[in-house]
C-alpha positions as CSV (number, residue, x, y, z in Angstrom):
1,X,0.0,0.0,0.0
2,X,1.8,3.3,-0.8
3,X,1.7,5.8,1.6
4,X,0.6,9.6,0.9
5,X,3.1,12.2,1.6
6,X,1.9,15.5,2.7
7,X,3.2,18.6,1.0
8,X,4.9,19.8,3.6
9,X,6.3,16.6,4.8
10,X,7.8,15.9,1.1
11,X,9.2,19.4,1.0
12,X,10.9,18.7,3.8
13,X,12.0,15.5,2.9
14,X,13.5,17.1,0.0
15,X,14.9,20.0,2.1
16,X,16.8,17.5,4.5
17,X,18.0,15.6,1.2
18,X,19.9,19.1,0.0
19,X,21.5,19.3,3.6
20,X,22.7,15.9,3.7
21,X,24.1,16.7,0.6
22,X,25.5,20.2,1.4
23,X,27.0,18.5,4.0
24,X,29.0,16.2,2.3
25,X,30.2,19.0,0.2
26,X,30.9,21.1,3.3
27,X,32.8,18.0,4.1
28,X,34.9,18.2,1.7
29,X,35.4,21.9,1.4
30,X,36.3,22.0,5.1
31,X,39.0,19.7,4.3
32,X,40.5,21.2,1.5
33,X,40.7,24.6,3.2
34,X,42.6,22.8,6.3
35,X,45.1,21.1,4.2
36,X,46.0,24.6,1.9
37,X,46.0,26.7,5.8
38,X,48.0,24.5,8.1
39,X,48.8,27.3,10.2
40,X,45.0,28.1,11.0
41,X,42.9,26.0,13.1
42,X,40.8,23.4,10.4
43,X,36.7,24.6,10.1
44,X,34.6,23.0,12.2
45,X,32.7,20.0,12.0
46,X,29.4,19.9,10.4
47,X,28.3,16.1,11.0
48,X,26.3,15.1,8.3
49,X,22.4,13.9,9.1
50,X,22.1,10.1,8.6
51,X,19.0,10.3,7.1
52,X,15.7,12.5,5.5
53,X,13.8,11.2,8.5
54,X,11.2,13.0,10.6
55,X,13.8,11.1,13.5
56,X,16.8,12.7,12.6
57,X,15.2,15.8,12.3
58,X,13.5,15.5,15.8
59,X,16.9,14.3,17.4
60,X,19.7,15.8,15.1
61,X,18.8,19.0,13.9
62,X,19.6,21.5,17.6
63,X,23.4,19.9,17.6
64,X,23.4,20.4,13.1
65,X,22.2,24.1,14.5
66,X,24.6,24.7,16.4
67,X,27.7,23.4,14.1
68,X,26.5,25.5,11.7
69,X,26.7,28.1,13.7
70,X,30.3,27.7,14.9
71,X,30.9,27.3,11.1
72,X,29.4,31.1,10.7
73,X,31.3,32.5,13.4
74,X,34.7,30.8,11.8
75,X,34.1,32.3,8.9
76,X,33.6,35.8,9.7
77,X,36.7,35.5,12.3
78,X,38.8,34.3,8.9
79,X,37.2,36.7,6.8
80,X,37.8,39.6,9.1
81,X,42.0,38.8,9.4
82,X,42.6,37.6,5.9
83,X,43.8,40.6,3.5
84,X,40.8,40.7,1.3
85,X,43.5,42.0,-1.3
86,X,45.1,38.7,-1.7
87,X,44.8,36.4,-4.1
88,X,41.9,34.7,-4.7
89,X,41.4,31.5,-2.6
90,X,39.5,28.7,-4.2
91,X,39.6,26.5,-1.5
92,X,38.2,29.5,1.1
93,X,35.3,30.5,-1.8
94,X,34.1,26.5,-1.5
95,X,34.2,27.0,2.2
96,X,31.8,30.2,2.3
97,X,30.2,28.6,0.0
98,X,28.8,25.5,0.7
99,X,28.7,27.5,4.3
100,X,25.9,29.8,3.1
101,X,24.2,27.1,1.2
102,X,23.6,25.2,4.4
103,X,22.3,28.2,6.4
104,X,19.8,28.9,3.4
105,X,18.6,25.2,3.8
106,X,18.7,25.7,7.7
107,X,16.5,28.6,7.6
108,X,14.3,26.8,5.2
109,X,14.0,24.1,7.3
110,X,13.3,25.9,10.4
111,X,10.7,27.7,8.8
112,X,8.9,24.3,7.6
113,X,9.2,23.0,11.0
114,X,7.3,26.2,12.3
115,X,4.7,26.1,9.7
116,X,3.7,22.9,10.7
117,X,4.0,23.2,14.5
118,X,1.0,25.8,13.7
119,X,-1.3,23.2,12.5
């Protein structure tokens, strides 16, 4: 018997599908910025949901909150002692990025999640 998916409920599905994969790309971005600047302290972890589950969601999403937080606030402390001058930095770029990409999802997610704890 196939179940029906709400609206909402497959948005959000498909929301926590483009973090998972944002993640991954985060992932990789955070380690490419680490290996290029040894001498600054690597990103920070962004751990990556397991799933597009209303359980992840539910026991995940205040700890991928925060992460992405700590990701924000590394940034802007990079940002705000590089020489914006320089050379352009490829692996930095990816970084903000993919950085940016998740707090759009993040917000879009929170917003879901208060739309449908008003119904």
């Amino acid at each position: 018997m196939l179940e029906v998916v709400e609206p909402m409920e497959l948005r959000l599905v498909q929301l926590l599908g483009s973090v998972i994969t944002t993640t991954c790309a985060y992932t990789l971005a955070r380690l490419e910025f680490a290996m290029k600047h040894r001498e600054l302290p690597a990103p920070p972890l962004i751990e990556r949901l397991p799933d597009a589950s209303a359980e992840s969601l539910g026991e995940r999403w205040s700890v991928f909150e925060k992460q992405l937080d700590d990701a924000r606030r590394f940034l802007r402390r990079i940002d705000d002692s590089r020489n914006k001058r320089a050379v352009y930095d490829p692996s930095y770029a990816w970084l903000l990025r993919t950085t940016r990409e998740l707090d759009q999802y993040a917000r879009a997610v929170r917003w879901v999640m208060t739309v449908d704890e008003g119904r």
